[in-house]
N, C-alpha and C positions, 0 to 999 in steps of 0.2 A: 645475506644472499637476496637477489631477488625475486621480487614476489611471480610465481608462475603465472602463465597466461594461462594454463587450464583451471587454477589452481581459485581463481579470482571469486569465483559463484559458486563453491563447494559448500557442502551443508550435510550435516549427519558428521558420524562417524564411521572412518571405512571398515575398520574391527568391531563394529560391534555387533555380534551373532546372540539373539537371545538362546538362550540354553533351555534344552526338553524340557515340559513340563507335562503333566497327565494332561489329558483333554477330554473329552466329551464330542458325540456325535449326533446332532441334533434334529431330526427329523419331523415332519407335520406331513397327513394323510392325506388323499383327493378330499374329504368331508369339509375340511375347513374354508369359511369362507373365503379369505382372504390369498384360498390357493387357485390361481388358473389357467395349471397345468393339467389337470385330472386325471394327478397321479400322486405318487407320493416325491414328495420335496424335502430335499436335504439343503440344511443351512452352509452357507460358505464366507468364513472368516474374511473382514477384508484384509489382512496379509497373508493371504493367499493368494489372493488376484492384483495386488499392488505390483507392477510393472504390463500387467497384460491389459488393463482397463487404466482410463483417465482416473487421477486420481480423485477428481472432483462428480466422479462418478461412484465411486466409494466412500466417498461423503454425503452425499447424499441420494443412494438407493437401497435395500436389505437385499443382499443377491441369495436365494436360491437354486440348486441346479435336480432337475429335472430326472424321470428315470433316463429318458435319452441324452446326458451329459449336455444338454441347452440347459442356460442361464436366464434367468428373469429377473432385472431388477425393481423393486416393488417400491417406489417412493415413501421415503419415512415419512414426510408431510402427506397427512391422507387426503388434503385436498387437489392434490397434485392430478391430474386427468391422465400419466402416461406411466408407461410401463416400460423398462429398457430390456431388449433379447438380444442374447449373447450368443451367436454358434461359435464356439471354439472349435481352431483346426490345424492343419499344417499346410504352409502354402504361400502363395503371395498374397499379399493385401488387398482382399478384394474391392477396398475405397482409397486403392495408392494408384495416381496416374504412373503407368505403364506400368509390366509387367517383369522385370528384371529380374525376380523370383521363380518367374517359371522353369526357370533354367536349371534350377537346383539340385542335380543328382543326387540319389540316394544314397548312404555309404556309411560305413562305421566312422569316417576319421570326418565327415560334415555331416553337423545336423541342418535336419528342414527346418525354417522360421516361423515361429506361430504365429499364427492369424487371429483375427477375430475379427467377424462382422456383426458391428454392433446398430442396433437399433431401437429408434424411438417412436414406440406403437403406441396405439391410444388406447387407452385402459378399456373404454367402452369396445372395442375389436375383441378384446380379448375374453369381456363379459360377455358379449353378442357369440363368440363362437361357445364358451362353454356353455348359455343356456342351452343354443342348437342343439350340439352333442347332448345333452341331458335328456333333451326331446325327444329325440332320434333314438338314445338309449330305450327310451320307452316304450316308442314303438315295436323294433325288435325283441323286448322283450315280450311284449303280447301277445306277439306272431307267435315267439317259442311257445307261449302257455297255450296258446289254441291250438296247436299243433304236437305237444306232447314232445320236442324233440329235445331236451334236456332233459336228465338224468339228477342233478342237482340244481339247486336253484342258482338264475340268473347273476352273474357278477362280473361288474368292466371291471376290463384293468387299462392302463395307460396305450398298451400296443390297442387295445380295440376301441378308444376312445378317438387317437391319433386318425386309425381307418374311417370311422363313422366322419369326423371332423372332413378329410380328405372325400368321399364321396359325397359328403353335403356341399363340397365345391362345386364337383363337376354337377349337381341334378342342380343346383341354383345359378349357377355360374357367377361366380364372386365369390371375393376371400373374403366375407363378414369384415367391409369397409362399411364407412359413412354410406347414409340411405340404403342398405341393401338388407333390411328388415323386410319387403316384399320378396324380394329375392330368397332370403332366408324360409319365408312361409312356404314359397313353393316349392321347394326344395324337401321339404317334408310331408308336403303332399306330394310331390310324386315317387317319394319314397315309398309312400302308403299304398301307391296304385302300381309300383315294382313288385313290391313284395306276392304281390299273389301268382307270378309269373314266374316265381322260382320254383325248380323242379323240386319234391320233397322227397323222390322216391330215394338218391342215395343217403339223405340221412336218415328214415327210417329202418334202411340195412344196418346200420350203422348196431354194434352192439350196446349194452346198456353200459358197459365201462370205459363205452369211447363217445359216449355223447355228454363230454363236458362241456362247460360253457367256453374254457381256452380253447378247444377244438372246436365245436358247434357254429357257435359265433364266427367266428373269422374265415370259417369256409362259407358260412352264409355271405358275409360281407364279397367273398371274392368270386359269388356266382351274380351278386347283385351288378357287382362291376365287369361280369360277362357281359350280363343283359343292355348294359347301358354302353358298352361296346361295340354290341351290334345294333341298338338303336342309333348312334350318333356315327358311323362309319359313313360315308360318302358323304353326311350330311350337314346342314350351316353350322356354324359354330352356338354354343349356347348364348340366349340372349343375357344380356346383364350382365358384362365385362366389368368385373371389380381395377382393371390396370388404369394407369394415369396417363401414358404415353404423349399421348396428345395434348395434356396439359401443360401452362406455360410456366417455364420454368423460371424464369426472372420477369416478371410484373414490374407493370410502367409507374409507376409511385411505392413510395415505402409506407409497408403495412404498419398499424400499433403491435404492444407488446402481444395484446390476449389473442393477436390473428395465429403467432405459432403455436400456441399451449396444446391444442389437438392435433397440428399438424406433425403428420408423420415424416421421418427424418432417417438419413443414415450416416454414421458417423466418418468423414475421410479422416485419413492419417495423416497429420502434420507431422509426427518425428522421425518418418523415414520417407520425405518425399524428396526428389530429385533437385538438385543442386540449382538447376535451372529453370524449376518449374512454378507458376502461381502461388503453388503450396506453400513453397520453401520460401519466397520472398513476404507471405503473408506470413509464417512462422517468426520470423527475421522481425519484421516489424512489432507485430502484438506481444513477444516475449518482452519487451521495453517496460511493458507497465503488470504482465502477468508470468508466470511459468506457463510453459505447455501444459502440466499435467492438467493444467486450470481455463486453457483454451480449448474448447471442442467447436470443430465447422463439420457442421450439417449440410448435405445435400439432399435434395424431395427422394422422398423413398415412391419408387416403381414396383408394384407389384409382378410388372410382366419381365422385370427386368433379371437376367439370366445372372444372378449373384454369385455361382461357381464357378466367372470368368474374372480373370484379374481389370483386365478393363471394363468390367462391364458399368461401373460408375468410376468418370474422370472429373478432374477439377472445374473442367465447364460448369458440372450439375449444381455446381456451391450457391447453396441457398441463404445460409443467416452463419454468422460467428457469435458463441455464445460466452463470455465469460461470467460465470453464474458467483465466483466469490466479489468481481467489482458490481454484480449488477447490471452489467452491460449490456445489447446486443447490440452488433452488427447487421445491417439488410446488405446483401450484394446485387448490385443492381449493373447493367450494361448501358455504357454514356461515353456514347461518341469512339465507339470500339474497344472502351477499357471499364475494365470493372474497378467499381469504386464500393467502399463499405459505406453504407449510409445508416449513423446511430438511430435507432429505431427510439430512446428514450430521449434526444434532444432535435427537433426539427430542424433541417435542412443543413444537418451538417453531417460532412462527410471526410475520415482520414483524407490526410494531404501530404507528401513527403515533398513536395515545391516550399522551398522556402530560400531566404536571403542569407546573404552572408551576415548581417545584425539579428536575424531572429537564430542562424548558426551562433552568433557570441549568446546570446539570451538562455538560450539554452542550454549552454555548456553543461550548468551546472545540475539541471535537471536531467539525468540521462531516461528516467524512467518516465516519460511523458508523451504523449502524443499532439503531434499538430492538428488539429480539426478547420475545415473551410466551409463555407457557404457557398451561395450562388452569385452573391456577393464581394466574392473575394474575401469577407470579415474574417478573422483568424482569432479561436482561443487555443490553448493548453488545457489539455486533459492531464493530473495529475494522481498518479493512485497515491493511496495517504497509508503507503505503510510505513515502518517507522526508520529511514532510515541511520545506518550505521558506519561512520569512518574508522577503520579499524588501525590499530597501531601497524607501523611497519620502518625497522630500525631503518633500512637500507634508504626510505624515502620519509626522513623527519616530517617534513610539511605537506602530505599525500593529501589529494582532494578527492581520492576515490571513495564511492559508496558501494554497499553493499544492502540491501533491502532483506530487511527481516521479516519474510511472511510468514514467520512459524509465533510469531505472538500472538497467542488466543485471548488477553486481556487487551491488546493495542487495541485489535480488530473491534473486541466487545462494547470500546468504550466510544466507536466511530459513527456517528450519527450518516455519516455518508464517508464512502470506502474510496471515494474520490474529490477532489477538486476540478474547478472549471475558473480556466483564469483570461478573460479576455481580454485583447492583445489591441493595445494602442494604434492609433491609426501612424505615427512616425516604426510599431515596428519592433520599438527597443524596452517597451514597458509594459508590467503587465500589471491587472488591475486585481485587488481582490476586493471579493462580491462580501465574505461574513470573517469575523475577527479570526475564526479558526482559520481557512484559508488564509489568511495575514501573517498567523502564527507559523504556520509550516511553511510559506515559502519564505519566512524569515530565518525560519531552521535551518535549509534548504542553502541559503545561501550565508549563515553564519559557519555552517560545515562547512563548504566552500570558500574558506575566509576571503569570500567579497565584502572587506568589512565596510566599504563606502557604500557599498547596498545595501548591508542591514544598518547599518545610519540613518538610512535616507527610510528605510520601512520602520525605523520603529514609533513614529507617529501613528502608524496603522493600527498598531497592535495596545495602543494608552487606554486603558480601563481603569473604572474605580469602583466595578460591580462584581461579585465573583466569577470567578470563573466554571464552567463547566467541564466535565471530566473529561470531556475531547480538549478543549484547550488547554486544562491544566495540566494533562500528560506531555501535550506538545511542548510545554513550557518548559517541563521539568527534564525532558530529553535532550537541550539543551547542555546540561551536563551529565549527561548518562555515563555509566562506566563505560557503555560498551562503544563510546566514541574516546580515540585517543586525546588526552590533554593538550588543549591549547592556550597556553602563554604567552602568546603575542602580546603585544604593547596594545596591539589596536582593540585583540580580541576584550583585555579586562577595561577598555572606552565603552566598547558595544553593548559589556555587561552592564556596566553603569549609568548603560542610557536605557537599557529594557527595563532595569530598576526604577529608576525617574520618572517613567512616566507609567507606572505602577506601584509607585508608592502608595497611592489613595486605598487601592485592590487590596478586600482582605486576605490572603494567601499567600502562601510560605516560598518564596523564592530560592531556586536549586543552588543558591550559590550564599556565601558571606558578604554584606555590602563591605563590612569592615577590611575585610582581605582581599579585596578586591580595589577597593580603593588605596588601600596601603600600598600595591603592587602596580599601581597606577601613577602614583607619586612617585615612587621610586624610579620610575622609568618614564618619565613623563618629558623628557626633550627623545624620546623615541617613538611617541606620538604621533603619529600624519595628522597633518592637518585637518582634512575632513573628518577624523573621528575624535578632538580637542573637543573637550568638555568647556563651558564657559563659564565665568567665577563662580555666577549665581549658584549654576547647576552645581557647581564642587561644594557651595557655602550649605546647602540646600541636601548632600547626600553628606559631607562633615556632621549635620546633627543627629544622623541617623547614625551613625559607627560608634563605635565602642574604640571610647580613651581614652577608659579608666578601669583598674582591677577592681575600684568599689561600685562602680557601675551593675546594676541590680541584672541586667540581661548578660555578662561576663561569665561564661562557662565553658571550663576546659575541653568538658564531657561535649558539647557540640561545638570543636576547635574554633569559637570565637575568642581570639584574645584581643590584649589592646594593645600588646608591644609594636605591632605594624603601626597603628595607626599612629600610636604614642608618638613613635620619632618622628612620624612626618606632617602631623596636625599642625604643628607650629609654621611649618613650613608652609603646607597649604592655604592655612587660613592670612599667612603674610600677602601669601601669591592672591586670594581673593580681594584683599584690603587694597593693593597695589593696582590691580587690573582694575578696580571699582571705579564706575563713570564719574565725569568730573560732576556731573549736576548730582551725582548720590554725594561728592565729597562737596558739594558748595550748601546741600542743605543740610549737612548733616558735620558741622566743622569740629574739628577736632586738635587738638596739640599732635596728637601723636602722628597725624598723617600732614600738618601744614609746618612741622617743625622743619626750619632751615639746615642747610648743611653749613657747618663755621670752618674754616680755613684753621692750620695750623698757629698756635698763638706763640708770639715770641716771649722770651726769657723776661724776666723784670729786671729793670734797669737797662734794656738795649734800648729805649726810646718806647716803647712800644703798648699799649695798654694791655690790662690781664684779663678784661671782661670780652664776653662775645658782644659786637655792637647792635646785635638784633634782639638782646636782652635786654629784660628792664632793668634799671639801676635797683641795686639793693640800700638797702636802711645805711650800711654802716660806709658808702660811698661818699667820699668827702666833694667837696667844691670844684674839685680840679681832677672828680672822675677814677681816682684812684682808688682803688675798696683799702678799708683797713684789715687788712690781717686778722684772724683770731687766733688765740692762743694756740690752740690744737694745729695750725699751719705755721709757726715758726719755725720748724723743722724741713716744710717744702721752700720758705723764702730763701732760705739758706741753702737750700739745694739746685735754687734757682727757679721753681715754680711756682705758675701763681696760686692766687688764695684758692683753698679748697682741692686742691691738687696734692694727690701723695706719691705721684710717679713724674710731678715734673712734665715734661711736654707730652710724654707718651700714652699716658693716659689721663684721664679725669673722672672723678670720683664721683663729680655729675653721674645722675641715670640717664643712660642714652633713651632717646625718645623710642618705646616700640614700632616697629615696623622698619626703624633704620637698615638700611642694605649696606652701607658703607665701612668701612676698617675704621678700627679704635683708634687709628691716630687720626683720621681727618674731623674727627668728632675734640672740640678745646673747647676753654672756655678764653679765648684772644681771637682775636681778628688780628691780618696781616694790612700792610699799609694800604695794600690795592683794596681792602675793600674788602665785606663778607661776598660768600656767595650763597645763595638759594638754590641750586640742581640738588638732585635726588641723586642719590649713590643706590 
């Protein structure tokens, strides 16, 4: 049957539900450094969150969730500077252009969609608010001790951490962003000159079993934020606005990598944006060389900006595309009314989907590749270097589709770079490779693709006689990998025997049998194209390499090299090189076997006719008049009519035919006819 259209890019297994197993419940307190929630923090499994977070977000952050159900991812690399916060919810996308979610009634028979607004804070924000809060904690606790109005001693908990954090906004104004450590200070000094303005008389009504700290505290907090109620009513806004608004959101040159590491970010949704939208067409394109779960686009994170609206970040805001397992990023920049991604790790080039109908055939075969341009016009290929796979498929014998395995954690391990860059000829139609690895995989690339006149033509690219490295020699050996279907073409065992060739020197164990390979080469060798015809040398030159012979010391059943291939067709081969052999290898190097003449059929004795060939030298026992005498042991063929030496008479002779003859046993005598020998090759 044929292979499905949904069916093509499937991965996993759709049955397989792991089965309960006990578990454990992992928590760490506000004390711990490493916590900066200042509360206590519960660990959350990443298949937990595998479909609600990128998955390349679960690779690399440790998420925790909060007593208020927020999530914090904590970079496993501790020198990482940022922190990812997660509010889970129910709703529309608050980073999906438009709001098509809003719409969503509530009801038993439709669920609401879950949300998540995710974000990329700077570790320092987050350090900068808990010292704050710690400060601030202090102070209110001192007020309580000089004033006697706790009953027990002083202890935050997350709800009165959160308030303290929250009114150290409004007295500094700022959200503990970049430079707003002035801000922060003063913010605690006028905390300090609040405090004394708070009425004390109803908490020392208060009885001795109602003056805890959960109670005490947070009614303190909420007279504090009376006071600063009636001071700021009518009045200017606070100075030292932590919001961005007014910053520019696409900057006129592209930044380097370390300008985003601090900058703060908010994650849009690529997988459920509008058919018609920027999103969708940047989705469309970058899925080519990665998965979504491994695409994240950032747009500037706005403090001022109203996050519980579905629109309140749209596609405009698109700051940088990040794909963190190529290594990649994207700048989006605005040029000449359209946004272009401009590679932030290679300069001045930037995706292009303008291309010709020749760089269209060029590519066929690479589907997972992108085009890159200049200013220039100059054009490479970006290619990711996963490993690709042509999978069997009965309904379509000779399929050229791939499939790319990004779940090999050995591929990936052994790749010194997770991509290639192949820059593109100025006709258009050729691409170049920069280091032998490159060579090797887009020779892979297009030996899956059985373009086998292109990997003919690449495999001078790839001739070493040094070893190879573990990125090259996997590429090599994926050549015949199980997990690509068998190819048997005529041309495909040429191409093998020409990546051998000029790798013979190279110490390293090649994926294949030269011997069986060249046996199946022979065998099938007027099936041959042209352009992938091996030439004598090269055949005379891989014949010394093959096994055949069973006493041949390399001959072992246990690693299916035999010699019965090559056995039947060695003979044949090596006639085919002698044959093809240049006339100046056969003038200096002269031989019977290859300048022996072809003799014509010789007549009966006694028809007139002589019994010798005349291109032969006369032998000893030739009389005067040319006729040989007989020996004893042929008295038997003169009587039969043959000449001397002859036990079959005209049809055969008992002569050794010269090796390498092509011709049938009769045109081979020892008589010449009246017209005359001839000399052509049979």
């Amino acid at each position: 049957m044929p292979w499905a259209e949904w069916g093509r890019h499937e991965a996993g297994h759709p049955y397989d539900v792991p089965q309960p197993t006990p578990s454990a419940v992992i928590t760490r307190e506000a004390s711990v450094a490493e916590n900066l929630s200042c509360g206590e923090e519960t660990w959350l499994p990443q298949r937990l969150l595998s479909g609600l977070l990128p998955e390349s977000l679960l690779e690399r952050y440790t998420f925790w969730q909060d007593e208020a159900d927020y999530l914090r991812g904590y970079p496993k690399d501790a020198t990482k500077p940022d922190v990812i916060f997660v509010n889970m919810g129910v709703g529309g996308h608050v980073a999906m252009h438009g709001s098509r979610f809003g719409e969503v009634r509530r009801g038993d028979s439709l669920l609401l969609p879950a949300r998540a607004v995710v974000l990329r804070l700077s570790k320092q924000r987050l350090q900068r608010e808990h010292r704050a809060v710690h400060d601030a904690l202090g102070v209110l606790e001192q007020f309580t001790k000089e004033h006697a109005l706790l009953s027990q001693p002083f202890e935050p908990s997350f709800a009165l951490c959160n308030g303290t954090a929250a009114l150290l906004r409004r007295l500094g104004g700022h959200s503990f962003g970049a430079g707003s450590e002035p801000a922060v200070a003063s913010g605690l000094e006028a905390l300090r000159a609040l405090l004394p303005r708070v009425g004390l008389l109803p908490f020392r009504r208060r009885r001795k079993r109602h003056r805890l700290p959960k109670i005490v505290v947070p009614a303190l907090l909420d007279a504090l934020a009376a006071l600063l109620d009636a001071d700021q009513s009518g009045g200017p806004d606070p100075p030292g606005g932590g919001g961005r608004k007014g910053e520019a959101r696409q900057p006129s040159e592209v930044a380097s990598a370390s300008d985003f590491d601090e900058e703060e970010l908010i994650l849009l949704d690529l997988l459920h944006a509008p058919a018609e939208s920027y999103l969708h067409s940047l989705a469309t394109v970058l899925s080519r060389v990665e998965s979504l779960s491994h695409v994240l686009a950032w747009a500037a994170y706005d403090d001022t900006a109203a996050l519980g609206q579905p629109d309140a970040i749209t596609q405009d805001e698109l700051r940088i595309v990040s794909l963190p397992r190529l290594k990649l990023t994207f700048q989006a920049l605005m040029v000449d009314n359209s946004v272009r991604l401009y590679s932030v790790d290679h300069a001045d080039l930037f995706i292009t989907n303008e291309r010709s109908e020749t760089e269209s055939a060029m590519l066929e075969a690479i589907p997972h590749s992108l085009l890159l341009s200049n200013s220039n016009s100059e054009c490479s290929v970006l290619v990711c270097a996963w490993p690709p796979c042509r999978p069997q498929i009965e309904s379509v014998p000779f399929s050229t589709s791939l499939v790319l395995d990004r779940s090999d954690v050995k591929w990936a391990g052994n790749l010194e770079h997770p991509y290639y860059m192949y820059p593109v000829h100025v006709s258009r139609v050729i691409l170049y490779t920069t280091t032998l690895a490159s060579a090797l995989y887009l020779l892979l690339l297009r030996f899956l693709g059985r373009a086998y006149k292109e990997v003919v033509r690449l495999v001078d690219t790839v001739g070493s006689d040094a070893a190879l490295s573990r990125e090259e020699d996997q590429i090599l050996q994926f050549l015949s990998c199980e997990k690509n279907s068998p190819d048997s073409h005529p041309d495909a065992s040429a191409c093998r025997l020409k990546i051998s060739l000029v790798l013979l020197d190279a110490p390293l164990q090649l994926p294949w049998d030269i011997s069986l390979e060249m046996a199946d080469y022979l065998f099938r060798l007027e099936h041959v194209s042209a352009d992938c015809l091996l030439t004598p040398e090269e055949e005379l030159t891989l014949l010394k390499r093959c096994i055949c012979d069973v006493a041949d010391k390399r001959c072992s059943t246990e690693a299916s090299r035999t010699p019965l291939g090559v056995n039947s067709v060695k003979r044949r081969g090596s006639r085919r090189a002698r044959v093809h052999r240049p006339a100046t290898l056969r003038s200096a190097f002269p031989s019977a076997r290859t300048a022996a003449p072809r003799c014509v059929r010789a007549p009966r004795l006694g028809s007139g006719g002589t019994s010798r060939c005349p291109t032969s030298p006369p032998s000893k026992t030739e009389g005067a008049s040319g006729r040989p005498a007989a020996p004893s042991s042929c008295r038997s063929a003169q009587r039969r009519g043959g000449p001397a030496g002859c036990t079959r008479g005209t049809r055969r002779c008992s002569r050794r035919r010269p090796r390498g003859w092509r011709g049938c046993w009769r045109s081979w005598s020892c008589g010449s006819s009246a017209s005359g020998p001839t000399t052509s090759r049979g």
